[in-house]
C-alpha positions in Angstrom: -47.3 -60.6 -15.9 -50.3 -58.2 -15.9 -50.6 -54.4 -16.5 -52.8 -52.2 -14.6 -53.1 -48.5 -15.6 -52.6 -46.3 -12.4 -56.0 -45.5 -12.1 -57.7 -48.1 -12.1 -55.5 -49.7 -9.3 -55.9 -46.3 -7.1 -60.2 -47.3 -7.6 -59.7 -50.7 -6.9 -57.8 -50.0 -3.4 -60.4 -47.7 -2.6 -63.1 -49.7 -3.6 -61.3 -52.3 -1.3 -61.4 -49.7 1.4 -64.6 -48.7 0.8 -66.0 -52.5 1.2 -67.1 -53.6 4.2 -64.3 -56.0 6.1 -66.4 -58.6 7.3 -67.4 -59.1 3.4 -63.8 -59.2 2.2 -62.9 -61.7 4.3 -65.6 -64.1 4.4 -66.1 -64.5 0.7 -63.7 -67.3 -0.9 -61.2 -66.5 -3.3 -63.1 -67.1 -6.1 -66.4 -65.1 -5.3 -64.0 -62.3 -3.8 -62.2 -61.6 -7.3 -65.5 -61.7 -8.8 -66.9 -59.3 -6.9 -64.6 -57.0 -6.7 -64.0 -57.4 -10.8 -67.6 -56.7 -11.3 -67.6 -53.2 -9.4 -64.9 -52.3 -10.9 -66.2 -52.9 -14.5 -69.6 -51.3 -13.2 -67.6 -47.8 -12.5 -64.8 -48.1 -14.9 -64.5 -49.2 -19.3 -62.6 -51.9 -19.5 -61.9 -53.7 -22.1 -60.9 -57.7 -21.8 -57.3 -57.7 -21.1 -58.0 -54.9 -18.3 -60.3 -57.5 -16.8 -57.8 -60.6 -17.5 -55.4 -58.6 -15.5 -57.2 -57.2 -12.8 -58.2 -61.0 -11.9 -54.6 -61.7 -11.9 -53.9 -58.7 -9.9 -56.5 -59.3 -7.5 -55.5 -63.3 -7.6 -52.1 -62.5 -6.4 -53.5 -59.9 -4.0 -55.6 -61.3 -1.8 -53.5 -62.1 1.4 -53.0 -58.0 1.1 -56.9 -57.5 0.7 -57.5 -59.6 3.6 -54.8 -58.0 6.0 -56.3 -54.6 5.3 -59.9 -55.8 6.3 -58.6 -57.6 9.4 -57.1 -54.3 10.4 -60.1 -52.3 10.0 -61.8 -54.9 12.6 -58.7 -54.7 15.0 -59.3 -51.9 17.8 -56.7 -49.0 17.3 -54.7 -47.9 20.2 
């Protein structure tokens, strides 16, 4: 199981919103988490096991990541 602290989940989800959506989902799995992972260590200290779990976090996130950038490209009625 992975801990996140609070805040750095609230800048990931807005990183995630503030990426664009065609990026999120046309990167692979792999790239994705990486990418993401490295902005987030570029704007927050984290030490190793804050990284180990944000992968895991993001791992098991991704379906979620990818729904929100589809719905950003959707028209809103």
């Amino acid at each position: 199981m992975f801990s996140i602290h609070p805040v750095l989940m609230r800048q990931l989800w807005l990183l995630v919103e503030g990426t664009q959506a065609t990026l999120l989902l046309n990167l692979e799995d792999g790239p994705l988490v990486q990418r993401l992972t490295r902005q987030m260590q570029d704007s927050s200290i984290m030490d190793a096991d804050a990284r180990n779990a944000l992968d895991l976090y993001l791992e098991a996130k991704l379906p979620l990541i990818r729904d929100v950038a589809r719905s950003r490209l959707e028209p809103s009625f």
